[in-house]
C-alpha positions as protocol buffer text, in pm:
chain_id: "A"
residue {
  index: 1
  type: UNK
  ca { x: 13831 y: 10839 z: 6575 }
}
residue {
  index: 2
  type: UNK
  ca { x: 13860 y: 10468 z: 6694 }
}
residue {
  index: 3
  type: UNK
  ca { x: 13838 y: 10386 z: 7048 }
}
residue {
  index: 4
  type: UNK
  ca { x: 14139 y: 10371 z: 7275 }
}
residue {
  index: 5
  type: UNK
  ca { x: 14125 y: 10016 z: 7326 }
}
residue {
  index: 6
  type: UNK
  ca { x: 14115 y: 9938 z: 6942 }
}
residue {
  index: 7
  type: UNK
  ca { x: 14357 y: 10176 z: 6812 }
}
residue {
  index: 8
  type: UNK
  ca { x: 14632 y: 9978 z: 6804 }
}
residue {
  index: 9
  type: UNK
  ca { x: 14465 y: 9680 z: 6642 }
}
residue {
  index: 10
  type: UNK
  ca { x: 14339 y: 9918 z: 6392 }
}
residue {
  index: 11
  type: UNK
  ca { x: 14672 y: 10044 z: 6269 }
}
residue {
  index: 12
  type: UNK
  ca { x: 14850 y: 9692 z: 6270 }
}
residue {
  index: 13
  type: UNK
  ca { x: 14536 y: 9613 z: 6042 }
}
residue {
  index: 14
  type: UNK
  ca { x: 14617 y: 9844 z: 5820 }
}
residue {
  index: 15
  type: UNK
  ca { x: 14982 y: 9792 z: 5837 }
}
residue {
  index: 16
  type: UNK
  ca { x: 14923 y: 9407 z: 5763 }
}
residue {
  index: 17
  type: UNK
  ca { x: 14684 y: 9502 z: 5429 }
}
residue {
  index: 18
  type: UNK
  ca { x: 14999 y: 9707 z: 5296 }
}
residue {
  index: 19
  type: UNK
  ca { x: 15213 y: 9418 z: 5350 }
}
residue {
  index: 20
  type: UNK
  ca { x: 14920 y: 9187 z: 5116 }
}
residue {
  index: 21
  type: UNK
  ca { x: 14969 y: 9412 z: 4895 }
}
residue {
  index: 22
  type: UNK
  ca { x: 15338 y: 9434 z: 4858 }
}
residue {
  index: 23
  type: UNK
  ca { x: 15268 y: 9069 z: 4825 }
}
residue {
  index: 24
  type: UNK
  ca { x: 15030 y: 9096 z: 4559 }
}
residue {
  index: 25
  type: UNK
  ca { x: 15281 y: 9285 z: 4378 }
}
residue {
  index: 26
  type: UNK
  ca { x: 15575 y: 9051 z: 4384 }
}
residue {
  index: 27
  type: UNK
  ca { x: 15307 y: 8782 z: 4250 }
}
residue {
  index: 28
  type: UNK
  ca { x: 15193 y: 8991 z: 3966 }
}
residue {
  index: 29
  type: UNK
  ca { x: 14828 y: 9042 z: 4072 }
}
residue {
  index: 30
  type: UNK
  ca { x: 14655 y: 9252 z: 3805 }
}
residue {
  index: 31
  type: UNK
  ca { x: 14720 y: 9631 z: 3864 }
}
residue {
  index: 32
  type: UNK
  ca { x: 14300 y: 9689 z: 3884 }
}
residue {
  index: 33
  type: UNK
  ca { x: 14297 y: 9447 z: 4130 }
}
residue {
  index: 34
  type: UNK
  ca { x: 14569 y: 9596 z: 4346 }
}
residue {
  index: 35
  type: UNK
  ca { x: 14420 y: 9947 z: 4204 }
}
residue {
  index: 36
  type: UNK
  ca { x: 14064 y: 9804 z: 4382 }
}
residue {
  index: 37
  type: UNK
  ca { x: 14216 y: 9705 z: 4719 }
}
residue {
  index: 38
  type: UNK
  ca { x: 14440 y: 10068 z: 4774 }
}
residue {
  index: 39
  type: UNK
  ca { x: 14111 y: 10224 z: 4674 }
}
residue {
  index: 40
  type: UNK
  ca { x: 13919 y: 10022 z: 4969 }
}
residue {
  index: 41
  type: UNK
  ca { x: 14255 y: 10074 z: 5192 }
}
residue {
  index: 42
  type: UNK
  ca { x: 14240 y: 10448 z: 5173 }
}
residue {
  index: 43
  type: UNK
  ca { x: 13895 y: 10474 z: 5327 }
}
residue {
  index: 44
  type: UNK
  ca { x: 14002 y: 10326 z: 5651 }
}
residue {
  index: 45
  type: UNK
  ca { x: 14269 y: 10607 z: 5804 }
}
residue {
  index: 46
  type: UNK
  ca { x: 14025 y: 10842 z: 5763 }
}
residue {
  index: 47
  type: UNK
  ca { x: 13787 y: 10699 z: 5993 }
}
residue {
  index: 48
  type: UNK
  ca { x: 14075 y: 10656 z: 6259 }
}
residue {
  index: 49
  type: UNK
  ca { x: 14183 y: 11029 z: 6258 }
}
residue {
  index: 50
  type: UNK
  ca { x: 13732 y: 11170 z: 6178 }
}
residue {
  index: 51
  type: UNK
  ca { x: 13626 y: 11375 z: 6524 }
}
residue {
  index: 52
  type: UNK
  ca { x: 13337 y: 11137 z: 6594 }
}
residue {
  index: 53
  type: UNK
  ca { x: 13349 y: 10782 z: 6673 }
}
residue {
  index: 54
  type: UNK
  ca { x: 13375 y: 10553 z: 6401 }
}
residue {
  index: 55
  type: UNK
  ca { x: 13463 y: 10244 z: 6583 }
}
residue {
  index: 56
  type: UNK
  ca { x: 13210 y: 10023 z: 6464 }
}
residue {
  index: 57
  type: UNK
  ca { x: 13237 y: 10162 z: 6105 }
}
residue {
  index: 58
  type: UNK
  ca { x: 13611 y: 10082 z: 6076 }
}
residue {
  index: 59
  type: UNK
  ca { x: 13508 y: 9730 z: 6231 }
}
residue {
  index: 60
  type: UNK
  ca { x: 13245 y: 9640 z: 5918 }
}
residue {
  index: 61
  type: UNK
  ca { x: 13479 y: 9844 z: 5719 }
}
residue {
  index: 62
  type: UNK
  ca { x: 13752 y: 9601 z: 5797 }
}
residue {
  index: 63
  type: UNK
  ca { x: 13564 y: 9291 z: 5755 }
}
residue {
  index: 64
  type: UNK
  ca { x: 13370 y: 9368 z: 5417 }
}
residue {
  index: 65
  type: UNK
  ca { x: 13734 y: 9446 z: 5272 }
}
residue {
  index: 66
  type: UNK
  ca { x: 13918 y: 9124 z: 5419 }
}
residue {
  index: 67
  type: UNK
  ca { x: 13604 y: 8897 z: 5349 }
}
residue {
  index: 68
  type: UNK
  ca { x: 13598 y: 9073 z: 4949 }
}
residue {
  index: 69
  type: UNK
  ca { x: 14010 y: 9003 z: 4916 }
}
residue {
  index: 70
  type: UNK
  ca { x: 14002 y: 8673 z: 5135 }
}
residue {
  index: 71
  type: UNK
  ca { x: 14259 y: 8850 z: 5385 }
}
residue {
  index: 72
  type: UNK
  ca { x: 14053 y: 8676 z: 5664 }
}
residue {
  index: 73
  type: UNK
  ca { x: 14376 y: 8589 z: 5881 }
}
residue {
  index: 74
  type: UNK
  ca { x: 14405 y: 8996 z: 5906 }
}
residue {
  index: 75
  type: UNK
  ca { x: 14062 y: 9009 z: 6020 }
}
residue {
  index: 76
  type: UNK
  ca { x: 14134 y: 8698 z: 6270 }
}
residue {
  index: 77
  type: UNK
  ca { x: 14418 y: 8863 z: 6446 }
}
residue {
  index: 78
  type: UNK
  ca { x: 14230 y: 9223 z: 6465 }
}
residue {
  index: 79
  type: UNK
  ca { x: 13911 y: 9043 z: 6625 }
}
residue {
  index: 80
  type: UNK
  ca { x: 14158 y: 8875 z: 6873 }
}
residue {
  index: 81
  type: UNK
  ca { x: 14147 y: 8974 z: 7229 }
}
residue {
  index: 82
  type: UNK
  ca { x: 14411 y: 9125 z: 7424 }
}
């Protein structure tokens, strides 16, 4: 689960990577490159819906996958406060 406060974040964060990669799509990025990025995607939802808190493991989740695809303006506006 993610904490209360960060929920929402979380799913816009996730919602804004799908959008990249409809992007990434219309530009022709490679398929094992869009392949690569769904693969790092899929880990995320799962720590939003686990029984213990994985807060803090979504957060470096988050940030190792923006900083590896240069989405760093998704990473920006989930870091920004309220």
């Amino acid at each position: 689960m993610i904490k209360e406060k960060k929920l929402r974040k979380s799913i816009t964060a996730i919602h804004d990577l799908l959008i990249k990669i409809k992007i990434m799509t219309v530009n022709n990025s490679s398929y094992l490159e869009i392949y690569n990025l769904i693969d790092d995607l899929e880990y995320l939802p799962q720590l939003i819906t686990d029984k213990e808190d994985r807060t803090d493991l979504f957060d470096q989740s988050l940030k190792k996958l923006c900083k590896k695809y240069n989405f760093l303006d998704v990473i920006h506006k989930y870091e920004k406060p309220i």
